[in-house]
C-alpha positions as CSV (number, residue, x, y, z in Angstrom):
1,X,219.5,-143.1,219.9
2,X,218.1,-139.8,221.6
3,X,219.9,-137.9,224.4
4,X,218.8,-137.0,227.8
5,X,219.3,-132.8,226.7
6,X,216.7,-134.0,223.4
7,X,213.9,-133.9,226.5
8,X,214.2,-130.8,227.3
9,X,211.8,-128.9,225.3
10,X,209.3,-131.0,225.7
11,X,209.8,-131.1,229.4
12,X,209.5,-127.4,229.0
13,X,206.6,-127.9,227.3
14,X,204.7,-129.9,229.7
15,X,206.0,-127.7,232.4
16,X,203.8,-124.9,231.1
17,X,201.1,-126.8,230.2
18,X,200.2,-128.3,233.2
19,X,200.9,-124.1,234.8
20,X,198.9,-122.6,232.2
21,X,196.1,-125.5,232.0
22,X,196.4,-128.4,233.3
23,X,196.3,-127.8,237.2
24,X,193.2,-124.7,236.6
25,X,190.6,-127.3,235.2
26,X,189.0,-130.6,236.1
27,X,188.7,-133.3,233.7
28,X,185.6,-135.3,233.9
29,X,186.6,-137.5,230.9
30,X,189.7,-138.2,229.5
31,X,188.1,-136.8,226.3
32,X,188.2,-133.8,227.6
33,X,192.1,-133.5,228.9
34,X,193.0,-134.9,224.8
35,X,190.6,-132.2,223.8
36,X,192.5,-129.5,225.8
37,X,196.2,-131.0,225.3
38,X,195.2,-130.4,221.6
39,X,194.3,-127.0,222.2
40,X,197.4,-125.9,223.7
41,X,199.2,-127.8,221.3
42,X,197.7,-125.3,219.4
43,X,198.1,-121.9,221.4
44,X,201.4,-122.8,222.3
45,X,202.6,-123.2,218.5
46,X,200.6,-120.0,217.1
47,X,199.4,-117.9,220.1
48,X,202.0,-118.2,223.2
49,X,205.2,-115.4,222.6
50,X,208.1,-116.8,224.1
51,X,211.3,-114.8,224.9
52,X,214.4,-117.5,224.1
53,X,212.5,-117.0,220.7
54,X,212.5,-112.9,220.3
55,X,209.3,-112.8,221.3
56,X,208.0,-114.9,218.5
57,X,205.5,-117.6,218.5
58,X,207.0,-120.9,217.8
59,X,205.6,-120.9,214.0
60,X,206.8,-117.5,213.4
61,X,210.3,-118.2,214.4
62,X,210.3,-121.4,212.3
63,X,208.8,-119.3,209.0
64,X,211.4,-116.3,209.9
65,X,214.2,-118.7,209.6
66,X,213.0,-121.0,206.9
């Protein structure tokens, strides 16, 4: 059974999402919002250098510690 502190980085996610993306655009289909979700999926995981993480991406922390 999950926790209430097990929502928090997605929470976190969303949070920049909808900063970073979500509130800048208008979505004339909801094609369109999966179409960007997926692309900041993306960003996020490869691109977006976060600081609780040294200033790694999300994938280079996970290979650095694998």
């Amino acid at each position: 059974m999950g926790k209430c502190i097990d929502n928090a980085p997605i929470e976190s996610f969303f949070g920049h999402f909808k900063t970073e993306s979500y509130h800048l655009k208008k979505y004339r289909t909801y094609d369109e919002l999966v179409t960007d979700v997926e692309t900041y999926i993306d960003f996020y995981n490869t691109q977006r250098y976060q600081a609780k993480l040294n200033n790694l991406t999300p994938f280079e922390f996970r290979n650095q510690v694998a």
